[in-house]
N, C-alpha and C positions, 0 to 999 in steps of 0.2 A: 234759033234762040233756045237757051237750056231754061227746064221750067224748074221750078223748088220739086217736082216729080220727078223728074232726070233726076236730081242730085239726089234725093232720097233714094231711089232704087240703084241709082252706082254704089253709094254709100254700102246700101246693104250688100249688094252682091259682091263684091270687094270685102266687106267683113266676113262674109261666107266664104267666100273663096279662102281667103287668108286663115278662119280654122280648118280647113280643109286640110292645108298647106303644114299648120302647126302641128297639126294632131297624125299625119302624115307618118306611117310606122309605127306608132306607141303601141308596147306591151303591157301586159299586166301588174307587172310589178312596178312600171312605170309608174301606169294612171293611178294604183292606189298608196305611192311612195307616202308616207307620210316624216316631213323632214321635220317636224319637232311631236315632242308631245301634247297630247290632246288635239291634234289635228281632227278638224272636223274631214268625215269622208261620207261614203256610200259603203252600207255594208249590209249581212244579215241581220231582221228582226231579230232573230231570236241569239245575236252579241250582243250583249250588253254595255254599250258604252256609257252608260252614268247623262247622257245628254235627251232632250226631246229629238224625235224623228220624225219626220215625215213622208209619207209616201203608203200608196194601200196593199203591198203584195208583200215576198218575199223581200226583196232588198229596199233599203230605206235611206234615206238621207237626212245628218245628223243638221241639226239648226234650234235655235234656242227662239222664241217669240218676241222675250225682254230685248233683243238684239244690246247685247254684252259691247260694253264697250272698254277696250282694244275688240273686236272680234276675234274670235279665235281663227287660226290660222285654217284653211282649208286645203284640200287637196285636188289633183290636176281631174278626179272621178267628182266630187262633190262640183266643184268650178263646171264639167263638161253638165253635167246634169242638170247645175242651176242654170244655164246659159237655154239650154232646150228646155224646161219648165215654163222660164219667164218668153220664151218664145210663144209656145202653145196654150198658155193664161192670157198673153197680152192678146194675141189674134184671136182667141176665142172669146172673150170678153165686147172687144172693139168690132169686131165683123165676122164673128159666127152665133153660137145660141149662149154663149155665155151660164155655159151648163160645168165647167171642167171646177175642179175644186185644186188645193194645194198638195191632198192627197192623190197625187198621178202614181200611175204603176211605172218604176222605178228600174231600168236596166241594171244586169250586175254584174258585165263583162264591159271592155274594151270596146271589144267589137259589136256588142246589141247599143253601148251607148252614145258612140262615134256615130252609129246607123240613125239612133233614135235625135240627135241633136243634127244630123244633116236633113233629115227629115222633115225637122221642125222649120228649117230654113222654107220650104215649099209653102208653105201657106200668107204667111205673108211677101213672097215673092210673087203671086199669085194675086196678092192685091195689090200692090205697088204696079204689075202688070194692068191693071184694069182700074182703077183709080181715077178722078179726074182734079185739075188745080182746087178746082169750086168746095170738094168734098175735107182738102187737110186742115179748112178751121172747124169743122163740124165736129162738135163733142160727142164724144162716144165712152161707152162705161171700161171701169176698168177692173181688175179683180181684186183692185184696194178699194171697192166700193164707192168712189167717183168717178166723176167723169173728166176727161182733159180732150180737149183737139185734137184730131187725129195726128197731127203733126210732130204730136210733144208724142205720144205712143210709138211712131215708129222713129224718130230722133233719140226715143227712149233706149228701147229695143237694139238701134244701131250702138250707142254708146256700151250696152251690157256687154253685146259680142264684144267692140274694140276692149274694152277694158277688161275683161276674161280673159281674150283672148290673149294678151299681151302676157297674165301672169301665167296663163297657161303655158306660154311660150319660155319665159323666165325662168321657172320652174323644169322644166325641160331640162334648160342650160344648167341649171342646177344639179338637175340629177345625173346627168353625162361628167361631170365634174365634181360629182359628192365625196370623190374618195382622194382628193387632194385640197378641200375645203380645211381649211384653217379653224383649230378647235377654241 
């Protein structure tokens, strides 16, 4: 019999697996393509892009608090970093010490942030691994200062990947075909 814990953890590792698969070869110029202006990215502190940033090291990820509505367009580095942030916020929050803030130290290559975002998959793989049915309506905090069901956390979490993952994938397609894009 498949338990709603079978489905949660295929879910996940299927999502993982599948950034794996998307992100699979990307370069640099790839991950920080920016196809319009004002694309939000990941860059150095010390460029000045006119937006709020977050992140406590050298490189920082641009994002506004007001959340701007259109949001401004992001890119496949901003997308790979937000997708690993809300990984190791949400699992630290729900089943670690819930110590991690929005200011994380910030990858500024390719390859530290493809490393740092498969990374992030291990921890909550780790409790979907060790979990039991009784435990997915149990409220647990989150780094939005409430609390929700475990359930709705890692339902959460699975949907960020698919839905990143998908533009991250898009975007791809994009840019292997940027120079017969119709002006």
């Amino acid at each position: 019999m498949t338990t709603a814990i079978d489905v949660l953890q295929s879910a996940y590792q299927r999502s993982c697996d599948k950034l794996h698969q998307i992100l699979d070869g990307i370069g640099e110029p790839e991950f920080f393509w920016e196809p319009v202006a004002g694309s939000w990215t990941v860059h150095r502190r010390s460029e000045p892009r006119g937006v709020v940033t977050g992140g406590s090291g050298e490189w920082v990820l641009d994002y506004d608090p007001t959340e701007p509505q259109p949001a401004p367009f992001t890119t496949i580095a901003w997308r790979t970093l937000h997708i690993a942030s809300m990984n190791y916020l949400y699992w630290d929050y729900a089943f670690g010490t819930a110590s991690l803030s929005f200011d994380l130290e910030m990858p500024g290559s390719v390859e530290e942030a493809t490393d740092w975002l498969f990374a992030s998959h291990l921890p909550l793989l780790d409790v979907l691994g060790g979990i039991g049915e009784e435990e997915l309506d149990k409220m647990a905090p989150t780094h939005w200062g409430d609390q929700w069901p475990v359930h709705r956390i890692l339902a959460t979490v699975i949907n960020e990947q698919v839905h990143h993952g998908a533009e991250v994938s898009l975007l791809r397609d994009l840019y292997r075909y940027r120079h017969s894009l119709r002006a």
